[in-house]
TIPANU-183896 format. One record per residue (C-alpha): x, z, y; residue in three letters; residue number from 1. Coordinates in pm, 1 decimal. Example, Ala and Ser with C-alpha at 12.3 -4.5 7.8 and 13.67 -1.06 7.14 Angstrom:
       xx       zz       yy res   n
   1230.0    780.0   -450.0 ALA   1
   1367.0    714.0   -106.0 SER   2
% end
This chain:
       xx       zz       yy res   n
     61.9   2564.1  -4015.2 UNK   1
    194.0   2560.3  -3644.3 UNK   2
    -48.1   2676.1  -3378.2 UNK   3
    -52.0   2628.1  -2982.9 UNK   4
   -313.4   2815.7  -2899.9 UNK   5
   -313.5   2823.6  -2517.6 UNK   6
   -166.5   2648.4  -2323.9 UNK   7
   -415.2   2532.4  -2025.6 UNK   8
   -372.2   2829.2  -1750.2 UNK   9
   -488.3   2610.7  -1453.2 UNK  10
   -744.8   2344.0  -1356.3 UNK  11
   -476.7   2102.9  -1271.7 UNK  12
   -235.4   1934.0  -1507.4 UNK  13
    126.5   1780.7  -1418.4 UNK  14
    255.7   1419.3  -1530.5 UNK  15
    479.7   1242.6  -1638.4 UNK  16
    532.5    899.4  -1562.7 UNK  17
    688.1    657.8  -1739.4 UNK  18
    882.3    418.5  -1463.3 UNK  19
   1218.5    294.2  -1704.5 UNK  20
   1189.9     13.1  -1864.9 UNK  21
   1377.7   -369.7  -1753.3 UNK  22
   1030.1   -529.7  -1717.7 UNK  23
   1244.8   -871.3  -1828.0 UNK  24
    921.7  -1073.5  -1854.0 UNK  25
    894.2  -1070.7  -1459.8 UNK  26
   1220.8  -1254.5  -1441.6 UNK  27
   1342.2  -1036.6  -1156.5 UNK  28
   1590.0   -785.9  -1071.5 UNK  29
   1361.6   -534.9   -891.8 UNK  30
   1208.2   -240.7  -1090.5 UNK  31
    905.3   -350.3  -1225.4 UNK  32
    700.1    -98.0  -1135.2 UNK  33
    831.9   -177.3   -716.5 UNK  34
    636.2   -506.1   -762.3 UNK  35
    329.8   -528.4   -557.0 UNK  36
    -51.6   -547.4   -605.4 UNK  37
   -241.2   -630.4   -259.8 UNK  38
     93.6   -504.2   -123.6 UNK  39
    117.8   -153.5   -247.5 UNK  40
    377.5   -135.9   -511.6 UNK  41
    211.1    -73.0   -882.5 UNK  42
    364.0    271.7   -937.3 UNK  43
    190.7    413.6   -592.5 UNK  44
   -139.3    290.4   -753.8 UNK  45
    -74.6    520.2  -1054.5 UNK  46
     17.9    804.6   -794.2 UNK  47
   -242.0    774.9   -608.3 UNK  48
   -493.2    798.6   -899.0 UNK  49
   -309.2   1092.0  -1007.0 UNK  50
   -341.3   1279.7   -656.8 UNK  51
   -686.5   1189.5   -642.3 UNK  52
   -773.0   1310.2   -977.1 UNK  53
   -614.4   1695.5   -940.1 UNK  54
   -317.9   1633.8  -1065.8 UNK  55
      5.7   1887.2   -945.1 UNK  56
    366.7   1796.7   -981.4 UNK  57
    504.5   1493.9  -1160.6 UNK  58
    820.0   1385.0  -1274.9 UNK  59
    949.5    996.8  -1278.8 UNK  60
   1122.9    866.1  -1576.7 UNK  61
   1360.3    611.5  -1444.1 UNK  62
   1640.7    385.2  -1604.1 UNK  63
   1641.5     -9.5  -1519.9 UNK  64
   1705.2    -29.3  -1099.4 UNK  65
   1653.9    348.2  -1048.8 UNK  66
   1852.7    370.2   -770.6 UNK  67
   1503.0    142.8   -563.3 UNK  68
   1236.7    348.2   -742.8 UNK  69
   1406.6    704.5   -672.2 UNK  70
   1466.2    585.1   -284.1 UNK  71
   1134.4    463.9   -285.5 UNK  72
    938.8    786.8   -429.0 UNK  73
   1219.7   1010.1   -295.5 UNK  74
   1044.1   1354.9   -206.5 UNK  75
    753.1   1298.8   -409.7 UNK  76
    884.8   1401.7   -731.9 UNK  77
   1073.5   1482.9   -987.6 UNK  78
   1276.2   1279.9  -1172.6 UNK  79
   1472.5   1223.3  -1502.9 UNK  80
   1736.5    957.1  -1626.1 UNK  81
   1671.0    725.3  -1912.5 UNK  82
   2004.8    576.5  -1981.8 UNK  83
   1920.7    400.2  -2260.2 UNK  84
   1571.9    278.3  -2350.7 UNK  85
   1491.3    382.0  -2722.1 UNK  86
   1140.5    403.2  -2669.9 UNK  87
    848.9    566.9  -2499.6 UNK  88
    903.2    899.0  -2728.6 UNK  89
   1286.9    856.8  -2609.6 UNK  90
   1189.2    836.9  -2235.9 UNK  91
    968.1   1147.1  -2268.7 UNK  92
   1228.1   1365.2  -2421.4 UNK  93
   1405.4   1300.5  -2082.3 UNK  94
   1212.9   1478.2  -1897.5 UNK  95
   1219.9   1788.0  -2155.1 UNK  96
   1353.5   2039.7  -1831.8 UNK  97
   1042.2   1928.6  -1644.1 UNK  98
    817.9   2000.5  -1929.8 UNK  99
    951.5   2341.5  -1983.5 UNK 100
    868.9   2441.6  -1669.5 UNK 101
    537.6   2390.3  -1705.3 UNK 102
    491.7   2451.2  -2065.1 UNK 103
    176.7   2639.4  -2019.1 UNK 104
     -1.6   2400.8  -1859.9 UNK 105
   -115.3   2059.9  -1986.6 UNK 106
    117.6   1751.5  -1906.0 UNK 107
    -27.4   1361.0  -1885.5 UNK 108
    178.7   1090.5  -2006.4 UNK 109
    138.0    755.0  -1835.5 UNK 110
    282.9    403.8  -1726.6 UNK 111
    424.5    303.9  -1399.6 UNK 112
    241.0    -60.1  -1463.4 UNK 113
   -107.6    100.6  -1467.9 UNK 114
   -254.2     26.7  -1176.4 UNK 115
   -586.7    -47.4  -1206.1 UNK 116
   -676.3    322.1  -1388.5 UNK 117
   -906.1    553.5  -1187.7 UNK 118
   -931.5    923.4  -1073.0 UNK 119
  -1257.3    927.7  -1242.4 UNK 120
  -1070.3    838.2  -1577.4 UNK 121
   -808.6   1061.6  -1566.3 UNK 122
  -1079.9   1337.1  -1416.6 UNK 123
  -1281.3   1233.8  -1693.1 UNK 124
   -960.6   1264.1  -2029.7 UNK 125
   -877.8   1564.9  -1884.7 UNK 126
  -1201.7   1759.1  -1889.8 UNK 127
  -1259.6   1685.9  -2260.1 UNK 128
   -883.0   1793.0  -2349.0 UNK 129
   -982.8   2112.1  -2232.4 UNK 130
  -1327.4   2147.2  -2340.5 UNK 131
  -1199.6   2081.1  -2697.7 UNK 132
   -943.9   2275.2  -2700.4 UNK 133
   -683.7   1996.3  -2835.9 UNK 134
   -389.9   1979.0  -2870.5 UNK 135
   -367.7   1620.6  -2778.1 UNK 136
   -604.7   1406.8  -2643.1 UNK 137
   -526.8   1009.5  -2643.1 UNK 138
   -708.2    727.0  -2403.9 UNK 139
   -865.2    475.5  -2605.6 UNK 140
  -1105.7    193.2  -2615.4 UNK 141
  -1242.9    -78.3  -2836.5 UNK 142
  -1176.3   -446.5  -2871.4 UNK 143
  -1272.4   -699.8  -3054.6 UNK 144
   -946.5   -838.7  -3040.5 UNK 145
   -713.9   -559.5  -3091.5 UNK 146
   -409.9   -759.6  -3189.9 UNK 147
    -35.2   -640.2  -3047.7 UNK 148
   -213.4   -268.1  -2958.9 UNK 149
   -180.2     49.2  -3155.1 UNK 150
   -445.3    130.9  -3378.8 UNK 151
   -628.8    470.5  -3397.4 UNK 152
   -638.0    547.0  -3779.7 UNK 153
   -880.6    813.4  -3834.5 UNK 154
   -934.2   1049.2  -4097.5 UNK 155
  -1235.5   1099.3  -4340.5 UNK 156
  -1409.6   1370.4  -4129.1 UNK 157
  -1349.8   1093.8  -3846.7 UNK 158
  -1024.4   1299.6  -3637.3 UNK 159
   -720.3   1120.2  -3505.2 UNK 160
   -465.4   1093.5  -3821.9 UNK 161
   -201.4    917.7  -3610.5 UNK 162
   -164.1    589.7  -3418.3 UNK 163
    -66.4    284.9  -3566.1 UNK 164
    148.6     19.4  -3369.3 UNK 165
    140.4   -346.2  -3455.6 UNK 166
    450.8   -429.0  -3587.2 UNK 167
    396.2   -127.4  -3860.4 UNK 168
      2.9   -203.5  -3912.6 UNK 169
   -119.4   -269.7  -4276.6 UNK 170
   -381.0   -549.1  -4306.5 UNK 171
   -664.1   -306.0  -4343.9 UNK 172
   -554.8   -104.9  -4053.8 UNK 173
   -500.2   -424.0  -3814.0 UNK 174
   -915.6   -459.0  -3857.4 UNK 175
   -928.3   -142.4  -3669.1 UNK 176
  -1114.0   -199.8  -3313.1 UNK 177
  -1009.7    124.1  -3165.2 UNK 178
   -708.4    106.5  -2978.8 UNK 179
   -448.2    331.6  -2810.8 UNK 180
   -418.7    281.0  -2403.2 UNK 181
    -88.7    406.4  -2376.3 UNK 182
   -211.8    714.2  -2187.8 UNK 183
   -207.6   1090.9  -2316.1 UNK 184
   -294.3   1394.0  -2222.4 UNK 185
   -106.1   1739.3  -2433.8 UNK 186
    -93.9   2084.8  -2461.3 UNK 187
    282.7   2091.1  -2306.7 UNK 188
    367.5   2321.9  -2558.9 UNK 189
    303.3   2091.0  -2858.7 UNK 190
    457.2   1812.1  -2710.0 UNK 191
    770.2   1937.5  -2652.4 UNK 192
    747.1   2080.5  -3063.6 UNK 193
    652.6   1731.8  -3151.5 UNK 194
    955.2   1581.2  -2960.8 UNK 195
   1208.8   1736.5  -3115.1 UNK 196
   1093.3   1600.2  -3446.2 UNK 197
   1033.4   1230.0  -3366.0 UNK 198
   1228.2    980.5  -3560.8 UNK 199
   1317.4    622.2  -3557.0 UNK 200
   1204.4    556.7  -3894.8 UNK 201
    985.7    235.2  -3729.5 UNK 202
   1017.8   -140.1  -3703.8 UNK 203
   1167.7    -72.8  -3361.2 UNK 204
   1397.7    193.4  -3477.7 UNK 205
   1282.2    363.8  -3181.5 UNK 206
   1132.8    698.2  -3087.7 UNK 207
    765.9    610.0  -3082.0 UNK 208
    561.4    907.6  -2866.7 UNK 209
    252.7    793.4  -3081.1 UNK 210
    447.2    981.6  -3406.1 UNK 211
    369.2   1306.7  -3166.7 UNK 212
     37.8   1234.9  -3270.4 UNK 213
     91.5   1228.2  -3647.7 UNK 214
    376.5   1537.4  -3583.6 UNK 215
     75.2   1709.0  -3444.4 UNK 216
   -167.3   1653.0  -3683.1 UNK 217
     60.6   1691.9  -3989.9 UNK 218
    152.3   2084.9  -3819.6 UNK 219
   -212.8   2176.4  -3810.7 UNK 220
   -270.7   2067.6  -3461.7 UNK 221
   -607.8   1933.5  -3304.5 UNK 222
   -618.7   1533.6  -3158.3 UNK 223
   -908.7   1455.4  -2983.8 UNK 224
   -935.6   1139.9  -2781.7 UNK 225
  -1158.8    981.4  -2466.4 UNK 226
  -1268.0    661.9  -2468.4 UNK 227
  -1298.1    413.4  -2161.5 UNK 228
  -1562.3    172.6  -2138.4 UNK 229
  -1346.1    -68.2  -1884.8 UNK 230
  -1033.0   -200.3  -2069.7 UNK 231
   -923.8   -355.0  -1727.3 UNK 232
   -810.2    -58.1  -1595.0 UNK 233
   -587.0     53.1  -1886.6 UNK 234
   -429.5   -291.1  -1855.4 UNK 235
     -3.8   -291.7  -1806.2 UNK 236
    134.3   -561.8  -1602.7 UNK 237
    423.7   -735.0  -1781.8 UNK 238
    475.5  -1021.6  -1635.9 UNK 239
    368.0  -1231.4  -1325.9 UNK 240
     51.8  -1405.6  -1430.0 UNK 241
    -82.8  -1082.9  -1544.5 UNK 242
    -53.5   -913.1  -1209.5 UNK 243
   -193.2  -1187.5  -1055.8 UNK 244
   -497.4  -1142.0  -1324.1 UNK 245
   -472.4   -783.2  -1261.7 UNK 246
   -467.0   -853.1   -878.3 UNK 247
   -818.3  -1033.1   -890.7 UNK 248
   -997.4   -734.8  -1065.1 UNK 249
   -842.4   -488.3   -823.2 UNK 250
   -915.4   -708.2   -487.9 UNK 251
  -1261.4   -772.4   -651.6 UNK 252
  -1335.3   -367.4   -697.5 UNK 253
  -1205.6   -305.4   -368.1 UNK 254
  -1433.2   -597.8   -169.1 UNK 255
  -1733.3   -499.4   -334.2 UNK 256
  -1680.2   -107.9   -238.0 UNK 257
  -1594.1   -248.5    112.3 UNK 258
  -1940.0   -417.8    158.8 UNK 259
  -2169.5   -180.7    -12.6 UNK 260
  -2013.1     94.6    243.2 UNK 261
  -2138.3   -200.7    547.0 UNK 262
  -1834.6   -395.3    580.8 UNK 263
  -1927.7   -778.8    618.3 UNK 264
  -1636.3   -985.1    410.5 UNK 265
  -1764.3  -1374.6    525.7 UNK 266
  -1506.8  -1508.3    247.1 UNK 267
  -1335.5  -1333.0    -23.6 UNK 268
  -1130.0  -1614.7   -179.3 UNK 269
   -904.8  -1607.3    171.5 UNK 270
   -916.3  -1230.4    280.7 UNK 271
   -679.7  -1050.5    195.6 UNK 272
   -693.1   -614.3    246.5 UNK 273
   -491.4   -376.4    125.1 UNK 274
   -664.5    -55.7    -49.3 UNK 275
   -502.5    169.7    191.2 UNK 276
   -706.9    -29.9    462.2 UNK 277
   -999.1    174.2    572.6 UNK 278
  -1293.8    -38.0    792.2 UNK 279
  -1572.5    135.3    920.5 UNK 280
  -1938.4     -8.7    901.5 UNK 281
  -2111.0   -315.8   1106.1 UNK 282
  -1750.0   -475.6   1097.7 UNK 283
  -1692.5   -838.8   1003.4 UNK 284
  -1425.5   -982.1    856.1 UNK 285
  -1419.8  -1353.8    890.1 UNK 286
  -1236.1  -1603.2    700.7 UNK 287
   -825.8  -1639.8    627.7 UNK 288
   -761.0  -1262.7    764.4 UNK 289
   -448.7  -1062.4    649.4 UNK 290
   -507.4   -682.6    658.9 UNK 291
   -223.7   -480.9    537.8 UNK 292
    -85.1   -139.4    497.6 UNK 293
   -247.5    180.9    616.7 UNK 294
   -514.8      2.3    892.0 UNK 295
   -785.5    165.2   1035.2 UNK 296
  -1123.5    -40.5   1195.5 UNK 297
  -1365.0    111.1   1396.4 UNK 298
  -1740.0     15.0   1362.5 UNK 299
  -1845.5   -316.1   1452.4 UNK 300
  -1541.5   -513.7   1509.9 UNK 301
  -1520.2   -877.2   1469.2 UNK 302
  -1174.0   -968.7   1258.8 UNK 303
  -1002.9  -1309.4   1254.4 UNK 304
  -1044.7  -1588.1   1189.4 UNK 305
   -649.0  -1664.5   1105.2 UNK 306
   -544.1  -1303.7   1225.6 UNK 307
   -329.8  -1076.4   1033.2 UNK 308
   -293.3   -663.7   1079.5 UNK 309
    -30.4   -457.2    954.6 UNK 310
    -47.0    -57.8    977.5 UNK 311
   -244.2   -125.7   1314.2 UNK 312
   -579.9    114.8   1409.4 UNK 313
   -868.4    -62.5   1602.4 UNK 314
  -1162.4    131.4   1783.2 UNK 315
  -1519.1     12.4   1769.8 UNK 316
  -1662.4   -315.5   1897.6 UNK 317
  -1321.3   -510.6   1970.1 UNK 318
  -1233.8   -821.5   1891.7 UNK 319
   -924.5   -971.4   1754.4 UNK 320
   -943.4  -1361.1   1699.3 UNK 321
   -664.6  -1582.2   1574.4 UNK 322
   -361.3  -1326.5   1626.9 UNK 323
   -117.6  -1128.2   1480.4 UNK 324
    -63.3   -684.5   1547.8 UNK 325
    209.0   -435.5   1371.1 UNK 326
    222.4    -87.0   1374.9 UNK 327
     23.8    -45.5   1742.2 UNK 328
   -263.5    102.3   1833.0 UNK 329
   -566.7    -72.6   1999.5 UNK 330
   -872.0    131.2   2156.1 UNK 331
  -1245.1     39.3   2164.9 UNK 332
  -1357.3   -281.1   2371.5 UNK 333
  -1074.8   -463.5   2349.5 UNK 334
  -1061.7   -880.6   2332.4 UNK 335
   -780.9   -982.8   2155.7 UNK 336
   -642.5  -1343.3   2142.3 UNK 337
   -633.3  -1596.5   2053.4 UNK 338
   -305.2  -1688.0   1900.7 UNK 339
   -191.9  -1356.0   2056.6 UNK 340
    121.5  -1127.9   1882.2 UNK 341
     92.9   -801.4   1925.5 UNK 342
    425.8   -628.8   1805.6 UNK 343
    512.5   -302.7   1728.9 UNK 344
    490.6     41.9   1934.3 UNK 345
    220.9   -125.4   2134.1 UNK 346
    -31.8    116.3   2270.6 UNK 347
   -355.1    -47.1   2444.2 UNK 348
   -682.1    205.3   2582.4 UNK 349
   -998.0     66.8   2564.3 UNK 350
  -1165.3   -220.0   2784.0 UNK 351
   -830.8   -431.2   2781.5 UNK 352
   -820.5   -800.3   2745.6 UNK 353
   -459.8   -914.0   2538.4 UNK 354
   -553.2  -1263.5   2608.7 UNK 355
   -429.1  -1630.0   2469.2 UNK 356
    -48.7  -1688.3   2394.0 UNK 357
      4.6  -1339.5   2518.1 UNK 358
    268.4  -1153.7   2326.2 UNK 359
    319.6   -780.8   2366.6 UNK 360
    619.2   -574.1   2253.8 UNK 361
    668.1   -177.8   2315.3 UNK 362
    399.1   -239.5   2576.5 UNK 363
    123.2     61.7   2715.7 UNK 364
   -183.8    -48.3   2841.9 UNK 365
   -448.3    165.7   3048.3 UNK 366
   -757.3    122.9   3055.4 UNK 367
   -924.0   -239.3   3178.4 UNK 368
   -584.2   -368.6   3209.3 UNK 369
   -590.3   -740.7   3143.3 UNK 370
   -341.9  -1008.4   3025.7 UNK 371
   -532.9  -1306.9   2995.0 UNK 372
   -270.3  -1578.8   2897.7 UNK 373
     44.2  -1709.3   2872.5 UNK 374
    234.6  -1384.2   2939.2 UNK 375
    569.3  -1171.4   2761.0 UNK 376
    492.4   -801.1   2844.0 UNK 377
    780.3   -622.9   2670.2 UNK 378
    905.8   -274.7   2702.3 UNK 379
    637.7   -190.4   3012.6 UNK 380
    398.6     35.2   3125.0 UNK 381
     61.6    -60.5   3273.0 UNK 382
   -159.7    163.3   3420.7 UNK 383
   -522.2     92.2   3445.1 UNK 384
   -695.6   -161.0   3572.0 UNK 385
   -374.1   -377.4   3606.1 UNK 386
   -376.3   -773.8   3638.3 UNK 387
   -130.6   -959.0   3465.5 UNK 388
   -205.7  -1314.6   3551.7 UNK 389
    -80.1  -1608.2   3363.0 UNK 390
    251.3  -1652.1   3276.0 UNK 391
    382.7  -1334.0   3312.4 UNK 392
    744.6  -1225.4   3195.4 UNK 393
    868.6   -876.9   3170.1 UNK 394
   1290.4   -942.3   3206.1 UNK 395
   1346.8   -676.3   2967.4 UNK 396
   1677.1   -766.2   2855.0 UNK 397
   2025.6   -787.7   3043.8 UNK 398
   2205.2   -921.2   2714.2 UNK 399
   2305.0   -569.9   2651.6 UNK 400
   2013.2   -308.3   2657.3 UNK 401
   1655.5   -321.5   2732.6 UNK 402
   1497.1   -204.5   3044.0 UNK 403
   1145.4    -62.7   3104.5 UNK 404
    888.1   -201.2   3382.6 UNK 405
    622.8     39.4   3514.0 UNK 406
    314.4   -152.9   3699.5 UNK 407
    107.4     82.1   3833.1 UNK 408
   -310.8    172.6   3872.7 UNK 409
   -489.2   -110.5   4029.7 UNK 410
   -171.8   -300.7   4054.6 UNK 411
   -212.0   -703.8   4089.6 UNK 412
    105.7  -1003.0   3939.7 UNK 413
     -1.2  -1304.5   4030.8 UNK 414
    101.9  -1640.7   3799.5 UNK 415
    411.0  -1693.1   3726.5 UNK 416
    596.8  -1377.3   3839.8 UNK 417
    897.7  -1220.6   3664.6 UNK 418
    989.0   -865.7   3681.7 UNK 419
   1341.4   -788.9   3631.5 UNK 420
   1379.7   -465.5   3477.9 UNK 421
   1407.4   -175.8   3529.3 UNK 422
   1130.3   -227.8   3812.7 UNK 423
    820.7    -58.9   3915.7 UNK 424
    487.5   -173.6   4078.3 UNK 425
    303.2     75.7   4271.1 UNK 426
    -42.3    191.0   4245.4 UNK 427
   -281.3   -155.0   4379.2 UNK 428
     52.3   -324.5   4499.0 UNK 429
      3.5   -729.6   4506.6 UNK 430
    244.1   -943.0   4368.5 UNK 431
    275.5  -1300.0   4488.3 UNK 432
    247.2  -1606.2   4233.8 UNK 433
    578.3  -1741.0   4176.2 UNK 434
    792.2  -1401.7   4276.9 UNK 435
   1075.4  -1279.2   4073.4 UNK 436
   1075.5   -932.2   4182.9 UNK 437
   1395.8   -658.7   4113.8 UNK 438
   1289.3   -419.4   4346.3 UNK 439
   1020.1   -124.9   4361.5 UNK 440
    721.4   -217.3   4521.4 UNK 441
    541.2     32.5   4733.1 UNK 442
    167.2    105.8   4706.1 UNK 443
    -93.0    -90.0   4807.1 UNK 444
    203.3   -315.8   4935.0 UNK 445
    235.6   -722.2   4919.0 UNK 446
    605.2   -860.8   4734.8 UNK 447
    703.5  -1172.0   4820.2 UNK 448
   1002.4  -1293.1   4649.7 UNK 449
   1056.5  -1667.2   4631.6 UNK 450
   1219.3  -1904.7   4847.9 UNK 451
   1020.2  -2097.9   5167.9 UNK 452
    932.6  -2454.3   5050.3 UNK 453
   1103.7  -2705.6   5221.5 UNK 454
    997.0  -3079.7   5238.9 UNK 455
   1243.2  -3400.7   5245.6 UNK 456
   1023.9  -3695.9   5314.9 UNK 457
   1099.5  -4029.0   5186.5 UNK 458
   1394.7  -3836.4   4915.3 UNK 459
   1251.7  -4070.0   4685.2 UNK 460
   1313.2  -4392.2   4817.1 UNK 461
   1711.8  -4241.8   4902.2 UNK 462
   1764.7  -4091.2   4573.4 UNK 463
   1819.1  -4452.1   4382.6 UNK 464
   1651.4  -4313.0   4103.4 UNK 465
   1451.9  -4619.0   4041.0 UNK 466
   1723.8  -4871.3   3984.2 UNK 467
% end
């Protein structure tokens, strides 16, 4: 009889996460695990589940495209090489030199293709492993169809005997409602025993890690297992119509979280947020909006219609209608659009107007400084209080590098004025309509840069342009 007593020295556990296999139903070349649900690619849903639960340090078993998912998790973790891909036993025993460094700890085994599982679950498994002292503890839940999972075959005195998969199932044992998630937790100790004794005695002639189970059992080891009452979130995407299935349960959870915390959503079926989104109370969120990435709303904002944001923070009370903002920064107060662009590195205080057809790019704006349409602002600098009258253009660009335009406090550019950079306006300078201006102008000064009109009377009549 083998024993692993011990074996759980900490509160936390470390993972492992399985991240190797082709994925061949999505009919792609990317890593499967790289494809996205409400943009966030599946395997940081996993990660962030485990982070959130208390997990420490993980290691990623990669084999099919590694090269995108070790760029993409590169200085997160650990990884190990799965040349081959004999099975979910195979890609475990991969990762043996990450296991043996924490051998006196408990490990979690998981899928990259998880995404839907919660801290609270994996809070939850872990708990009871080490309440009950087990060995191994295995996720599991009931259906009423089972069919194409492993089965939990149970022994008289009702313990885990080992887990059945489909393909090796007797008749009697395919009746069995209890199924096997796919997700462990172990003793690291008694893994890494059971590993080195799997065979490929199977259907599959692979190295099943559900025969650690059995190994376990068979050496006098306890199995214990933790059963989830929400299938959905132990569900693996494996091809395209399932994430799309497993998109509407996770944009579902996340709206309804969203408007119990005071978020108004006025149509779910064409909003889209991200879960990395965070939107703070009294906000509304009207119709065929696009919020993406890592943005932050203040409190009672009014978003869209039609307007998409992308790693962009708002203050409170503004409002952005119709328009477009990436990676910038917009304060409280602010009127936004419509049908404005706000591109990235954009930096605007509070009390600004970014007003119709106005597109910003690299662009600063103080405090009360309005653009209220028809204007290019690129690389600039406005103080506060600035007015940027209608159809403005920042000359940013000499066809070889871009230049920077500083407009000053108080400053006034009347419509239709370019400013040829690099070019400053002084603190409450005026700007005449019309002026293309290349020079500094001085404070509190008047520029007047375009030619004196000139009339030819009767040119019309001369011109023979109406024969």
């Amino acid at each position: 009889m083998k024993s692993y007593e011990g074996g759980i020295t900490v509160d936390k556990y470390s993972a492992i996460i399985l991240a190797g296999g082709k994925g061949s139903r999505m009919k792609s070349e990317n890593s499967k695990v790289l494809f996205e649900l409400l943009s966030k690619p599946l395997i940081d849903w996993v990660i962030a589940a485990l982070k959130e639960s208390g997990a420490g340090e993980f290691c990623t078993v990669v084999g099919h495209r590694r090269e995108l998912v070790c760029e993409h998790l590169k200085g997160q973790c650990e990884f190990a090489v799965q040349e081959e891909q004999l099975g979910t036993g195979h890609a475990v025993m991969m990762a043996r030199d990450f296991l043996k460094k924490h051998q006196d700890e408990s490990v979690a085994i998981l899928s990259g293709d998880v995404p839907l599982i919660t801290p609270e679950t994996l809070k939850g498994a872990f708990e009871a492993h080490k309440e009950s002292g087990a060995d191994a503890t295995v996720i599991t839940a009931r259906l009423s169809d089972p069919f194409g999972y492993g089965r939990i075959a149970r022994n008289p005195d009702g313990g885990v005997e080992k887990i059945v998969e489909q393909r090796d199932a007797t008749e009697e044992q395919k009746k069995i409602d209890e199924i096997n998630t796919g997700t462990y937790f172990f003793k690291t100790a008694a893994l890494l025993s059971a590993l080195d004794n799997l065979k490929t005695d199977n259907a599959q002639n692979e190295y099943y890690l559900t025969d650690a189970i059995a190994y376990i059992n068979k050496t006098g080891g306890r199995v214990g297992t933790y059963e989830v009452s929400d299938i959905t979130e132990m569900t693996g995407i494996n091809d395209r119509a399932q994430l799309y299935d497993v998109s509407v349960v996770a944009k579902e959870r996340l709206f309804t979280a969203l408007m119990k915390s005071g978020v108004t959503i006025m149509d779910k079926s064409s909003t889209f947020i991200s879960p990395d989104a965070e939107i703070a109370p009294d906000t509304v969120i009207l119709p065929c909006t696009i919020i993406k990435g890592r943005t932050k709303i203040g409190r009672a904002c009014t978003v869209g219609p039609n307007s998409v944001l992308d790693n962009v923070t708002l203050g409170d009370k503004v409002t952005f209608n119709a328009s477009q903002a990436a990676d910038s920064v917009i304060g409280s107060n602010v009127k936004v659009g419509p049908f404005s662009h706000i591109r990235p590195g954009c930096d605007i205080a509070d009390d600004c107007k970014v007003g119709a057809y106005v597109e910003l790019k690299k662009a600063k704006f103080g405090r009360g400084t309005k653009a209220p349409h028809l204007s290019y602002i690129g690389d600039a600098e406005l103080g506060s209080g600035v007015n940027f009258a209608c159809g403005c253009i920042t000359v940013n660009y000499d066809g070889k590098n871009k230049h920077k335009t500083i407009i000053k406090d108080k400053a006034f550019i009347g419509c239709n004025v370019n400013l040829v950079a690099p070019v400053t306006v002084e603190d409450g300078a005026y700007v005449a309509a019309g002026s293309t201006i290349t020079d500094t102008v001085p404070r509190r000064a008047l520029a007047i840069a375009r030619s004196r009109q000139s009339v030819k009377p009767g040119w019309r009549d001369k011109s023979g342009l109406e024969k």
